[in-house]
C-alpha positions in Angstrom: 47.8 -40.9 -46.5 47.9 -43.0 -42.9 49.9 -40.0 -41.6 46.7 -37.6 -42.4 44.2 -39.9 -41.3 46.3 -40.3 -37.9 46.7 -36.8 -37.2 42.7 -35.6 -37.2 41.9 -38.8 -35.6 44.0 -38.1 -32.6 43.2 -34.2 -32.5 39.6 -35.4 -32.8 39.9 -38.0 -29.9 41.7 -35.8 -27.7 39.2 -33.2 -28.3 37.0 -35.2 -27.5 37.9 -36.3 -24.1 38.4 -32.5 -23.1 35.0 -31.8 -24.0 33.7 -35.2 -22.1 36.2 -33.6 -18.9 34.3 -30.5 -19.6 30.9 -31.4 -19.5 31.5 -33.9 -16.1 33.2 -30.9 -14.8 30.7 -28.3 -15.3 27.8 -31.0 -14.1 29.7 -31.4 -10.8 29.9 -27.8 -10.7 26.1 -27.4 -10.9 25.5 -29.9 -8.5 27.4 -28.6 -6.0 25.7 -24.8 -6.5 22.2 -26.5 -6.2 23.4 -27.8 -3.0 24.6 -25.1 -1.7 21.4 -23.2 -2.5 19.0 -25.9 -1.0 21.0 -25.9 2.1 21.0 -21.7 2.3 17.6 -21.6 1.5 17.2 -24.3 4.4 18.8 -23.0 7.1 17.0 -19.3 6.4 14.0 -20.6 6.4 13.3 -22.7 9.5 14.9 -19.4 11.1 13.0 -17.6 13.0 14.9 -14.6 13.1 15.8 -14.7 9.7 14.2 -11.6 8.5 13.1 -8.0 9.3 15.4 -5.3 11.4 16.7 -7.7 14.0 17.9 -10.5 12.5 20.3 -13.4 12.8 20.5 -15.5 10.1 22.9 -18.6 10.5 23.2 -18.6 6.5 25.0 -16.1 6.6 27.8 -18.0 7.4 27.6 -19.5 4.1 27.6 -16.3 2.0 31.5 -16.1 2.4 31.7 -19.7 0.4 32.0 -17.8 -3.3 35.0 -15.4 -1.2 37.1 -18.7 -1.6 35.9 -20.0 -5.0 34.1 -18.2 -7.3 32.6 -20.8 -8.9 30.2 -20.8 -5.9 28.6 -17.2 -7.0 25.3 -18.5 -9.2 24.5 -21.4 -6.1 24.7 -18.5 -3.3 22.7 -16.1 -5.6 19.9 -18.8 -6.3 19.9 -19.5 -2.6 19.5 -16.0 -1.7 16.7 -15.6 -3.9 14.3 -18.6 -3.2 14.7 -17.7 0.6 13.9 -14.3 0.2 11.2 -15.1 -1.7 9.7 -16.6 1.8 10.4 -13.7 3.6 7.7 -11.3 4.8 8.6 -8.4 2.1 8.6 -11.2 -0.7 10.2 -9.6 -4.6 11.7 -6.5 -2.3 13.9 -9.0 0.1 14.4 -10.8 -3.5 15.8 -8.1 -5.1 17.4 -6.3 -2.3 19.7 -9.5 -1.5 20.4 -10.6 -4.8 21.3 -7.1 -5.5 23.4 -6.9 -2.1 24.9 -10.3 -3.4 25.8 -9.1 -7.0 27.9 -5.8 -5.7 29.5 -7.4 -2.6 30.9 -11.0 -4.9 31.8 -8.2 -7.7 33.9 -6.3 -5.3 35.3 -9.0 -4.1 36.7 -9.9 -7.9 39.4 -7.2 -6.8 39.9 -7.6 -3.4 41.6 -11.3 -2.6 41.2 -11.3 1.0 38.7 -13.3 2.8 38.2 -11.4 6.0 37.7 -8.1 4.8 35.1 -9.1 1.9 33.3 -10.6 4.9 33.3 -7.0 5.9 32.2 -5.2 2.9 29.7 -7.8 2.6 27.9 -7.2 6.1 28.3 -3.5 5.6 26.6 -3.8 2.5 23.9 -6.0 4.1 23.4 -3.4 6.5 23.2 -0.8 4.3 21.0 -1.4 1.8 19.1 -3.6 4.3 18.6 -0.9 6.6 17.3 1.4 3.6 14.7 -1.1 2.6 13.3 -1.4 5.9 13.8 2.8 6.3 12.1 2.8 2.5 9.7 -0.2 3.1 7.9 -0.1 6.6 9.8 3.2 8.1 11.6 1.3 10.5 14.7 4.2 11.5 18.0 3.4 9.2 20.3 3.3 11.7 19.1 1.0 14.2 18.6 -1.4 10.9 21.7 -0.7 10.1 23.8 -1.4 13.1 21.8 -4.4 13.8 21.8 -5.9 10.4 25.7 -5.3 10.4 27.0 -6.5 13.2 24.7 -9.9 13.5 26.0 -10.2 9.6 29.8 -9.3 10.9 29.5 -12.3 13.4 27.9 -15.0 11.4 30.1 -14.3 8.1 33.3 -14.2 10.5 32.2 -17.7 11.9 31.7 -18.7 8.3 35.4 -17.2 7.2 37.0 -18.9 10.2 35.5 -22.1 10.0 35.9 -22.3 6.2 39.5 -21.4 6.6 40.5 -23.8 9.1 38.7 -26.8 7.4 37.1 -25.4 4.1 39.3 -27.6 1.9 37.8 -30.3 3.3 34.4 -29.5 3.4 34.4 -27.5 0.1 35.5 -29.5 -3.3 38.3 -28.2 -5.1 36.5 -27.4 -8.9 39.0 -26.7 -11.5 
């Protein structure tokens, strides 16, 4: 009978302390997403040129974060919506960057390297950017879209470079 009573009881404990591991786990987790969004939303914000057809947004450079953990996707997305939200086109800019966000991190679920997801990432900026503006106050697509691109080309190639050289430093390593 003490051999049944031992057997659950360790099963139980153990199971226990995975779910405790768990739960610490996926608190750290959110912490570090809120972060992130606070300091996206942040740095877009006191931007000046954060928005509109010409527009260099530092942010950006955080955007490549969820190319080298995944676990980073829901912090970037809520970042990217609350600044939006500021921006001068409001729910559009919402939607069109969460949107942006949502295909580009999806892709990205199939293509492992870092530098060009940074790529498809600013094309897709530019592209569906540039179509808002086009759609939105008739500002000509493809001066949107080249300038949307290539200020998102340089500021997420800072971000891939500088989160490559000393990312594992600077980003914690959630499991």
């Amino acid at each position: 009978m003490a051999v049944c009573y031992v057997l659950p009881h360790r099963f139980a404990n153990s199971l226990y302390k995975k779910l405790r591991r768990m739960i610490i786990i996926s608190n750290k987790i959110m912490i570090y997403n809120a972060v992130l969004a606070a300091i996206y939303v942040a740095l877009t914000v006191i931007n000046p040129i954060g928005t509109m057809a010409i527009q260099i947004r530092i942010s950006e450079m955080l955007a490549v974060i969820p190319f080298f953990n995944r676990k980073f996707i829901p912090g970037m997305l809520l970042g990217l919506a609350a600044a939006n939200f500021f921006s001068p086109l409001g729910l559009i800019d919402v939607a069109t960057g969460v949107g942006i966000a949502v295909i580009s991190y999806t892709i990205s679920y199939f293509i492992k390297n870092v530098w060009i997801n940074a790529v498809q990432y600013s094309v897709l900026c530019g592209i569906f950017v540039g179509l808002m503006l086009l759609i939105v106050l008739e500002i000509p697509f493809w001066f949107s879209f080249v300038t949307i691109t290539i200020s998102t080309l340089i500021t997420t190639f800072l971000g891939t470079m500088l989160f490559s050289k000393v990312g594992h430093r600077i980003l914690p390593n959630l499991k």
